[in-house]
MISE-590613 format. One record per residue (C-alpha): chain; x, y, z; residue number from 1. Coordinates in nm, 2 decimals, m for minus. Layout:
- A,X,Y,Z,NUM
...
//
This chain:
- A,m1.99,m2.51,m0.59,1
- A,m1.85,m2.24,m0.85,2
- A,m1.68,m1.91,m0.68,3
- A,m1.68,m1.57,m0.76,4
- A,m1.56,m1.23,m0.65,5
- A,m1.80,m1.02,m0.41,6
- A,m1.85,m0.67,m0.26,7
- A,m2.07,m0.57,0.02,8
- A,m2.16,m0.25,0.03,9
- A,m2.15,m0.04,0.36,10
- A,m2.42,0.06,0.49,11
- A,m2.43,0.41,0.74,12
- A,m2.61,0.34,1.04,13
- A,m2.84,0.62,1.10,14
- A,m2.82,0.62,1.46,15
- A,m2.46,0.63,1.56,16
- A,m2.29,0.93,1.65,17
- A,m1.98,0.95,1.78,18
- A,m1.95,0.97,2.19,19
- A,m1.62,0.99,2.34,20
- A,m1.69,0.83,2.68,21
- A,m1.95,0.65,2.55,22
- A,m1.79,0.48,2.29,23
- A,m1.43,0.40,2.50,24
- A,m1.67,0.27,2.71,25
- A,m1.73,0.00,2.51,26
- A,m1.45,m0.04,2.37,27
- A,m1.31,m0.13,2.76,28
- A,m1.57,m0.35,2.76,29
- A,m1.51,m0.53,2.45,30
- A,m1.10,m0.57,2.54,31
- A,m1.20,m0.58,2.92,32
- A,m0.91,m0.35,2.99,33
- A,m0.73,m0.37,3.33,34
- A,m0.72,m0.02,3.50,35
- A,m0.38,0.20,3.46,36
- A,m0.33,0.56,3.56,37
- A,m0.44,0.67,3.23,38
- A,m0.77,0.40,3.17,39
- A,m1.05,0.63,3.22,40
- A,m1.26,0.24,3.22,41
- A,m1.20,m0.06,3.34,42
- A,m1.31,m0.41,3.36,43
- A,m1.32,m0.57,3.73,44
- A,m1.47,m0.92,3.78,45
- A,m1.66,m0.89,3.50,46
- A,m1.84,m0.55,3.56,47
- A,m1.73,m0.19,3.35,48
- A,m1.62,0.10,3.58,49
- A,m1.55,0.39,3.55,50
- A,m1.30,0.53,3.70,51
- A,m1.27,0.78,4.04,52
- A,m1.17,1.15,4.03,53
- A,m1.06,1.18,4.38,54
- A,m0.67,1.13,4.52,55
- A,m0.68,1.02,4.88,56
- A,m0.31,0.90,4.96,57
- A,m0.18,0.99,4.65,58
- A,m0.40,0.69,4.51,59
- A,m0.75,0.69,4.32,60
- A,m1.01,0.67,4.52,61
- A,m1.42,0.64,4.52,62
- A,m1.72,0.53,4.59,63
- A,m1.73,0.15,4.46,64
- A,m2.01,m0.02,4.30,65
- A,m2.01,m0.33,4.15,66
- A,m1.67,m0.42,4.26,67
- A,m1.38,m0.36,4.54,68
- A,m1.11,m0.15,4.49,69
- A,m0.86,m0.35,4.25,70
- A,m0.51,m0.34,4.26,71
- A,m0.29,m0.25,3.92,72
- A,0.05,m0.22,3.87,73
- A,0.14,m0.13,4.22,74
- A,m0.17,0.13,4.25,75
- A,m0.49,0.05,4.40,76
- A,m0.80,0.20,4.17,77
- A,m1.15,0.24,4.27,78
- A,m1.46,0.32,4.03,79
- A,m1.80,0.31,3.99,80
- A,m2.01,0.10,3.76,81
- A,m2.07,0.21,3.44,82
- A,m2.49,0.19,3.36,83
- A,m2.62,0.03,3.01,84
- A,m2.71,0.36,2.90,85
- A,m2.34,0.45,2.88,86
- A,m2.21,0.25,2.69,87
- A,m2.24,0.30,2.30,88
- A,m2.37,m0.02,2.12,89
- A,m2.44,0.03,1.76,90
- A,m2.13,0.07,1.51,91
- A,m2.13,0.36,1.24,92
- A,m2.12,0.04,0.97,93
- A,m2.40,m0.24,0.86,94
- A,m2.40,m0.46,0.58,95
- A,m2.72,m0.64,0.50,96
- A,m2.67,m1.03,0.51,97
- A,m2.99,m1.29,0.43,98
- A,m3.04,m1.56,0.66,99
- A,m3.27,m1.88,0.57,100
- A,m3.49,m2.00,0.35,101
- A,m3.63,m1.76,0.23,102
- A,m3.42,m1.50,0.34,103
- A,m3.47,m1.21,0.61,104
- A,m3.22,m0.93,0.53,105
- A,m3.03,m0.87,0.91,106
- A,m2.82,m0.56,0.91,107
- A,m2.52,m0.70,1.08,108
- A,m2.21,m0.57,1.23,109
- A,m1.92,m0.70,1.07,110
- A,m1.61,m0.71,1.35,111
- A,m1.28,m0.82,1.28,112
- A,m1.24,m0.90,1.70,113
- A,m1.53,m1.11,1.69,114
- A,m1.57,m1.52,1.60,115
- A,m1.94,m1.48,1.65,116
- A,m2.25,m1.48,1.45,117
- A,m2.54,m1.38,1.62,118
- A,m2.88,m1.24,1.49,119
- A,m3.19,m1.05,1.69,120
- A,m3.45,m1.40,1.70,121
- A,m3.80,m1.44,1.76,122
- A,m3.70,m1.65,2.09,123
- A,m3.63,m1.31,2.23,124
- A,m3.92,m1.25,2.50,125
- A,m4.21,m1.02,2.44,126
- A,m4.10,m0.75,2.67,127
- A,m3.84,m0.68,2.37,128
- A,m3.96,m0.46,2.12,129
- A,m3.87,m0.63,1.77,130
- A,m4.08,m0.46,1.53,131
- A,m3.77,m0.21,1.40,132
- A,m3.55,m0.55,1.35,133
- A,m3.56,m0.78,1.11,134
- A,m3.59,m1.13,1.31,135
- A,m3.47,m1.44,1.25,136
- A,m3.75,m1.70,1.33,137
- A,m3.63,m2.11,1.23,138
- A,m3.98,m2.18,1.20,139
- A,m4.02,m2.02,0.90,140
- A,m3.68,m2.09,0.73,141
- A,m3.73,m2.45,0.55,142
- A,m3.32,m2.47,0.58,143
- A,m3.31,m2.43,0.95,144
- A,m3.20,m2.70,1.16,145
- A,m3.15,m2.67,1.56,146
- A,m2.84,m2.79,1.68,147
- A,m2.93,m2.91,2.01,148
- A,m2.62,m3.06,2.12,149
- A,m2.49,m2.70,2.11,150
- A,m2.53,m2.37,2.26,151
- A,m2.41,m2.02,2.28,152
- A,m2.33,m1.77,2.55,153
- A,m2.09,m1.46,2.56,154
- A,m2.05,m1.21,2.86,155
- A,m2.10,m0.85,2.86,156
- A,m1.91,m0.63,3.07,157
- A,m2.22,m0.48,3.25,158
- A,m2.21,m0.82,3.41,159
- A,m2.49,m1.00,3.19,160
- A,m2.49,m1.26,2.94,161
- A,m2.61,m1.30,2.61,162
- A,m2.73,m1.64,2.54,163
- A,m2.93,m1.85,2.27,164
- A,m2.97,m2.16,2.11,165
- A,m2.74,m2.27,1.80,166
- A,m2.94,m2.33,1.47,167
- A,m2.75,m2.41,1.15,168
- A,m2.92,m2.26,0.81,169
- A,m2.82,m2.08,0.48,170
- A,m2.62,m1.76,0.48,171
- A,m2.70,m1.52,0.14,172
- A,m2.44,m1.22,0.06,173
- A,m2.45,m1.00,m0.20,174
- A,m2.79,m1.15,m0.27,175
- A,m2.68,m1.46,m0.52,176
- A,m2.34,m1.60,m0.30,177
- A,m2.46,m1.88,m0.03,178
- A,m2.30,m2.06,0.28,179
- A,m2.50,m2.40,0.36,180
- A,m2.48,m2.50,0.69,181
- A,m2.32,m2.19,0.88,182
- A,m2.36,m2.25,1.21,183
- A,m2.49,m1.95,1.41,184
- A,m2.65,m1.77,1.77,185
- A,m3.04,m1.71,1.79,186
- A,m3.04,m1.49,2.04,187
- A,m3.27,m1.57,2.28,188
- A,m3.10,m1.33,2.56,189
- A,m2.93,m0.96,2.55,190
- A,m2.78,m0.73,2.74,191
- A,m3.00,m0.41,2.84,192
- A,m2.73,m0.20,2.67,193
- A,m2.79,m0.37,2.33,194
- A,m3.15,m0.39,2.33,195
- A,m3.12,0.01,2.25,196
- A,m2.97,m0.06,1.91,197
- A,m3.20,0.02,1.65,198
- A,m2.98,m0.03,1.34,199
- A,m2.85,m0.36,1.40,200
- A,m2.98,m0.72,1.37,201
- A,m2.68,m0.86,1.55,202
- A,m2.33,m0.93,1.47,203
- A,m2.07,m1.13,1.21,204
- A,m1.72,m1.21,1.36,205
- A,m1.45,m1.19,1.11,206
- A,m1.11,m1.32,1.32,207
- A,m1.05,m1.68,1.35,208
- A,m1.27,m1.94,1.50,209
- A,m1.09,m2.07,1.84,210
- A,m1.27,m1.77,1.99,211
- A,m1.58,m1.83,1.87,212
- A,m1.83,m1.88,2.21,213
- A,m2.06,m2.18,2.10,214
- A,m2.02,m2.42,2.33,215
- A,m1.88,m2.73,2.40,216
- A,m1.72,m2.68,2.06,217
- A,m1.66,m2.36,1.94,218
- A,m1.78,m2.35,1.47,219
- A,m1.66,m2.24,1.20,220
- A,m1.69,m1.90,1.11,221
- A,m1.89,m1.78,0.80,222
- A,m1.52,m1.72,0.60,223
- A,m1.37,m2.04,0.69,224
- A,m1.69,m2.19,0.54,225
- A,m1.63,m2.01,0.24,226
- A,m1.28,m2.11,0.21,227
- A,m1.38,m2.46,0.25,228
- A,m1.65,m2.45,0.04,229
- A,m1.48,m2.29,m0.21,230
- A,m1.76,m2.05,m0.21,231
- A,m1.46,m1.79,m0.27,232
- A,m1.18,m1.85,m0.53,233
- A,m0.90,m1.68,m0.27,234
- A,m0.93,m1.74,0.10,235
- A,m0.92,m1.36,0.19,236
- A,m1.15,m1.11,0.27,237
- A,m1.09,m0.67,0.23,238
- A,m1.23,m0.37,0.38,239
- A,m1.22,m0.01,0.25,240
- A,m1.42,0.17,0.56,241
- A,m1.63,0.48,0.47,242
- A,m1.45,0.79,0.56,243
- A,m1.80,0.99,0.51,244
- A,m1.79,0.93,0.09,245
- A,m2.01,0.64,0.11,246
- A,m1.83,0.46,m0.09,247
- A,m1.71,0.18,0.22,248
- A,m1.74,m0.21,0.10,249
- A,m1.59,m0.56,0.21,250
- A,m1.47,m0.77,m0.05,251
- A,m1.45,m1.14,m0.04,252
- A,m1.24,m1.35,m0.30,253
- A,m1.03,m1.07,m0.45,254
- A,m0.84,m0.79,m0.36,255
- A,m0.99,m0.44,m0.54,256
- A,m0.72,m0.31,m0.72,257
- A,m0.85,0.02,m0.78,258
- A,m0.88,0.17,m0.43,259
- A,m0.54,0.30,m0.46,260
- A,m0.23,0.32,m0.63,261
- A,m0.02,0.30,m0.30,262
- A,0.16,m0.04,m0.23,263
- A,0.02,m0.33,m0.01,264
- A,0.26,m0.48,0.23,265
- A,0.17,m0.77,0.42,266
- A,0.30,m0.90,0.78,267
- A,0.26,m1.24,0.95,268
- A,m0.03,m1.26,1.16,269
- A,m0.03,m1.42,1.42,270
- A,m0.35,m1.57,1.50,271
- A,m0.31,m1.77,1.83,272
- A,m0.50,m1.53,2.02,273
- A,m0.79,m1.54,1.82,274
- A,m0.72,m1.19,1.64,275
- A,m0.57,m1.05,1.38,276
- A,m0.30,m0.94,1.58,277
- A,0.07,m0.82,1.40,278
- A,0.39,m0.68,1.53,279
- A,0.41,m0.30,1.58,280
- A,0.70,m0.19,1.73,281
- A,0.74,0.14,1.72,282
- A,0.48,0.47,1.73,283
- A,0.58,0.79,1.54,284
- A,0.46,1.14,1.61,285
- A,0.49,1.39,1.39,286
- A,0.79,1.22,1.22,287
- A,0.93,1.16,1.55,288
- A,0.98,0.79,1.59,289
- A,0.91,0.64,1.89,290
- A,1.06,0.26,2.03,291
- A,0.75,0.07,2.23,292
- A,0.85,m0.02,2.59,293
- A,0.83,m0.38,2.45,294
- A,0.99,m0.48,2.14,295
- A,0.77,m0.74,2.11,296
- A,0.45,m0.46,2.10,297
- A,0.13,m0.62,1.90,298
- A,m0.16,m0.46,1.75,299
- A,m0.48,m0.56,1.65,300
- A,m0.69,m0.44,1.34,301
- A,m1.08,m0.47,1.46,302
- A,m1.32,m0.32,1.25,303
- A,m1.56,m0.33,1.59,304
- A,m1.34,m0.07,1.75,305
- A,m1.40,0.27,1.66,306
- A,m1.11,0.40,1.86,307
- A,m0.76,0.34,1.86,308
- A,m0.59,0.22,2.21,309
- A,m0.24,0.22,2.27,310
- A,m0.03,0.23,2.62,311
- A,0.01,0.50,2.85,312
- A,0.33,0.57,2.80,313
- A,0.25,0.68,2.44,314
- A,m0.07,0.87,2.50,315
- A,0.12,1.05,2.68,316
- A,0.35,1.14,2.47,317
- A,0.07,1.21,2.13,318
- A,m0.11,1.46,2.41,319
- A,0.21,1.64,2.56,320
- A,0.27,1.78,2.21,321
- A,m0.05,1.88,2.17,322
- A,m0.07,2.22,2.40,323
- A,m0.41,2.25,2.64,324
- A,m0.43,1.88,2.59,325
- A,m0.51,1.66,2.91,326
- A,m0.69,1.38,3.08,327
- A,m0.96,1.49,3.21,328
- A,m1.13,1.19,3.45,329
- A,m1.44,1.39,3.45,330
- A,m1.46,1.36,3.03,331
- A,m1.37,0.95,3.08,332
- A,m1.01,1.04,2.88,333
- A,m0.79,1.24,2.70,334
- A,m0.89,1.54,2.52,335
- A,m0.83,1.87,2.36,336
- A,m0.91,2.22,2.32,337
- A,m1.16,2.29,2.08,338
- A,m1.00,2.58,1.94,339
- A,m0.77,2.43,1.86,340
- A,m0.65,2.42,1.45,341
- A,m0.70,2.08,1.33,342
- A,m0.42,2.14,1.05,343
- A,m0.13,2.20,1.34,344
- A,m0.20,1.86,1.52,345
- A,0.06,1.58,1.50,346
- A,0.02,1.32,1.24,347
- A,0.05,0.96,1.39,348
- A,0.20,0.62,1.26,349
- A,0.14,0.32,1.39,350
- A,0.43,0.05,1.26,351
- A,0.32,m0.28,1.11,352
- A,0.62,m0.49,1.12,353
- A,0.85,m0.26,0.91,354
- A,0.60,m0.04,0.73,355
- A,0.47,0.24,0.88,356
- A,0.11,0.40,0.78,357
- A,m0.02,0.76,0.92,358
- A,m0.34,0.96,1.05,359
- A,m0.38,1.30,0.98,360
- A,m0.37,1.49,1.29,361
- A,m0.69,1.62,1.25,362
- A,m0.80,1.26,1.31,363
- A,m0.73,1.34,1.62,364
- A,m1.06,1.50,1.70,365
- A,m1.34,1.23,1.77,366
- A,m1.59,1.39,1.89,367
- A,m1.70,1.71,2.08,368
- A,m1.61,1.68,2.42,369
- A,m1.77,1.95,2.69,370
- A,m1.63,2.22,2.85,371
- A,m1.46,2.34,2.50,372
- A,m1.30,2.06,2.43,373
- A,m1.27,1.78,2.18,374
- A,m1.28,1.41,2.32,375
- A,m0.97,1.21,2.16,376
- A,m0.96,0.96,1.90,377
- A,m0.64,0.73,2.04,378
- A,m0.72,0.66,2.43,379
- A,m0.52,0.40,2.71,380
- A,m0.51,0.04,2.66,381
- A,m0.48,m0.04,3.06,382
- A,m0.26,m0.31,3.13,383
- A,m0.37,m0.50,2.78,384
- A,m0.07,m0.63,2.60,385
- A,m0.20,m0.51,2.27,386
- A,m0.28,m0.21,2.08,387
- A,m0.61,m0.19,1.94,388
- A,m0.64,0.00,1.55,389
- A,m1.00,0.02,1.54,390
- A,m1.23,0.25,1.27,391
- A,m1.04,0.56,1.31,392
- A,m0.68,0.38,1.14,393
- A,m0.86,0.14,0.94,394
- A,m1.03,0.46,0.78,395
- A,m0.70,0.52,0.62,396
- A,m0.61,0.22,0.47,397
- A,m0.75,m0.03,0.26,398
- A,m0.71,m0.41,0.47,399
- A,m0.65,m0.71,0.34,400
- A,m0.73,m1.01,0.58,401
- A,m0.53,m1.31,0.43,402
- A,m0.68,m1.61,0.61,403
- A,m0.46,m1.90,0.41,404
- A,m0.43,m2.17,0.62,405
- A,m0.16,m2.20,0.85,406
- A,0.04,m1.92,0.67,407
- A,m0.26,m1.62,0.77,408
- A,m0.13,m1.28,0.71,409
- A,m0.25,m0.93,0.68,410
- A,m0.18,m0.64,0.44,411
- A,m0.23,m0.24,0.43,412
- A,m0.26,0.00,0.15,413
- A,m0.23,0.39,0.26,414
- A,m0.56,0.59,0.15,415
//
């Protein structure tokens, strides 16, 4: 099979807009964060909380729902469940991605944190209202081919599961590039919280394929196919996100040299978790360089993270130089006063390995908060070991994903 460059255009999802709560929400969720002082959400045995206001004892305390008070680095943290409704579910990005034979066009979420494919079916029941998705139906794909030996099944932190059976068919990008064979999830079940998603067909995971939840054995995912293939000449992949110029796009197979003069430098991934995950030791703020508590501090670049989360200890710090900045439980986080001027906030870099690249305080501001206030871009991590650079960092660079086997690595350019 013959390879060539391609670019995917980025497609704006009509329906998101950006929510504070709603969207740290899921991304607690997604990372099933462990509470900490500072983690307005949570995950506890599987279920998303939010967490209580009151202080009885000095500790937080509430009414729990879905799960008894848990105990977190010393403190003991109570919360209420967090409904579907709350949590945000669509992503500001598509790109449209034919599946079968012929194809149906699925506007997909492309995620960086994910191994998965999965696409809106016609095995989902007749309760679910379909017509404003494009559905993938095997019956009328002449490639399609059931793999019954496997299955797939992923949990949501509302404390469902989404589940459906594993067919294998023909992936189309770019409308002329194919994948035979990609194995993939027709979803047959969904969490209530996704079901509200207009503008998405489903999902494509982009980070390696241990984590990928078919089951018994997890598949390859749609780029190592490529790789293998030789579908693409280079085994790497790109993103330039859309920072409202929609001009946003993926690559695969080359790296697009004109995005920016600036200088790519590349760190060593290290993939063993499943993510693209790289050293970042230290945070700077406002040209103020800040040591993580751990040298060893990791981040992760996830393009299905629209926030960026780091540990308390240096939320902390971003929002004490910020003045009328707090955390405001009632809000789900940290935010800011919306009179403030966006051109006096700090700028923040986040290390990768040696090389440091920055976000314009004004990025800061994520989205209106209430009570005069702005709800922040960079929240808590919880107890999670690593940093999550999701849409808001990943806006400011141009990625390179470098998935050469056994040698993966990952490099930035500054926009």
């Amino acid at each position: 099979m013959s390879s060539r460059p391609l670019t995917l255009t980025l497609k704006r999802n009509p329906v998101w807009k950006p929510n504070g709560p709603m969207d740290y929400a899921r991304s607690a969720r997604k990372w099933k964060i462990a509470p900490t002082e500072q983690a307005m959400f949570y995950v506890h045995e599987n279920t998303l909380m939010r967490r209580s206001e009151s202080h009885i004892n000095g500790q937080e305390e509430g009414t729990t729902e879905g799960g008894a008070p848990v105990s977190s680095g010393g403190e003991t943290v109570s919360g209420t469940k967090v409904p579907a409704k709350d949590v945000q579910n669509d992503l500001e990005y598509v790109v449209p991605v034919g599946i079968g034979t012929p194809p149906i066009t699925a506007n997909l979420d492309f995620d960086t944190g994910s191994s998965d494919l999965w696409v809106w079916s016609s095995f989902l029941p007749s309760s679910v209202n379909k017509s404003v998705h494009n559905v993938y139906d095997p019956t009328k794909s002449s490639t399609a081919k059931q793999e019954s030996a496997l299955t797939w099944w992923t949990p949501f932190g509302d404390g469902s599961y989404a589940s459906g059976p594993v067919y294998s068919d023909t992936i189309t990008l770019g409308g002329n590039l194919t994948v035979l064979n990609q194995a993939f999830a027709a979803v047959k079940s969904l969490s209530n919280s996704y079901l509200s998603d207009d503008a998405s067909d489903g999902l494509l995971g982009l980070a390696f394929p241990s984590i990928n939840n078919i089951h018994p054995t997890p598949q390859a995912t749609l780029v190592e196919n490529m790789i293998d293939e030789g579908v693409i000449s280079k085994p790497i992949f790109t993103a330039k996100l859309d920072k409202g110029d929609s001009e946003g796009f993926y690559t695969f197979g080359y790296v697009d040299e004109s995005v920016t003069t600036n200088p790519i430098t590349y760190a060593t991934i290290d993939s063993s978790n499943g993510f693209w995950e790289f050293a970042s030791p230290t945070l700077t703020i406002n040209g103020t360089v800040h040591q993580r508590a751990s040298p060893k501090n990791t981040a992760i670049a996830d393009t299905g993270t629209t926030l960026i989360l780091v540990d308390d200890a240096m939320c902390k710090a971003i929002y004490e130089s910020i003045p009328g900045a707090k955390l405001d439980h009632s809000q789900g986080g940290w935010v800011l006063p919306n009179t403030v001027d966006p051109s006096s906030l700090p700028d923040i870099g986040f290390a990768v390995e040696g090389t440091t690249y920055t976000i314009p305080g004004s990025d800061l501001i994520f989205a209106a908060g209430s009570d005069g206030t702005y709800f922040g871009s960079i929240q808590s991590r919880g107890w999670n070991r690593q940093d999550i650079l999701g849409d808001v960092f990943l806006k400011r660079v141009y990625a390179i994903f470098d998935q050469t086997p056994d040698a993966p690595r990952i490099g930035f350019a500054q926009r």
